[in-house]
C-alpha positions in Angstrom: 0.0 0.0 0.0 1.1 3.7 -0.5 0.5 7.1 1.0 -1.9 8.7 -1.3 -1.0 11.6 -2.5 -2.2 15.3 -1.4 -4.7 16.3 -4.3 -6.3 12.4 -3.7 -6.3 13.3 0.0 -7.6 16.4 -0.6 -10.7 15.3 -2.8 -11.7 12.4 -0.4 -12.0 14.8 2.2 -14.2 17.3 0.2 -16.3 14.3 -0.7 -16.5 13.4 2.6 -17.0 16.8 3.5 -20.5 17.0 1.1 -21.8 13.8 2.4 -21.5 15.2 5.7 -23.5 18.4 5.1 -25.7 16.3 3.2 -26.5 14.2 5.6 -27.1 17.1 8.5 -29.9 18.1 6.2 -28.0 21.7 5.4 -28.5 21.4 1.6 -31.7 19.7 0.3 -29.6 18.5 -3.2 -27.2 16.6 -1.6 -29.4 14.8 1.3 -30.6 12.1 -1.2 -27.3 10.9 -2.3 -25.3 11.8 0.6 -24.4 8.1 1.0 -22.9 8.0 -2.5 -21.1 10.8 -1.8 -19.4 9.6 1.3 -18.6 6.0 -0.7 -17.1 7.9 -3.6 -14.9 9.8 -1.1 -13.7 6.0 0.5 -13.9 5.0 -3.1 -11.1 7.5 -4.2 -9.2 7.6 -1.2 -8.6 3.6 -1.6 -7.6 4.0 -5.0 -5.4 6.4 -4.3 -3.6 4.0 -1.3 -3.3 0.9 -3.8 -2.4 2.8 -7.0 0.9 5.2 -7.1 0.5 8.5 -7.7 2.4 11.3 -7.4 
């Protein structure tokens, strides 16, 4: 496994970061798919520990 980089990092959290405020109810576009959103942010985050970046 590898460190992933800063920018994958960076994304996963934003995504994670969305799901979050989706799922507080704060923004009415995101609450239906807040649980998407929070898998694509694990989603890319894992990818990003098995596949080298830079």
């Amino acid at each position: 496994m590898h460190t992933p980089s800063r920018w994958i990092f960076i994304v996963s959290l934003l995504l994670a970061i969305v799901a979050l405020i989706g799922a507080a109810h704060l923004v009415a576009a995101v609450e239906p798919y807040a649980v998407f959103v929070a898998l694509a942010g694990w989603l890319v985050l894992t990818i990003g520990c098995f596949i080298k970046t830079t």
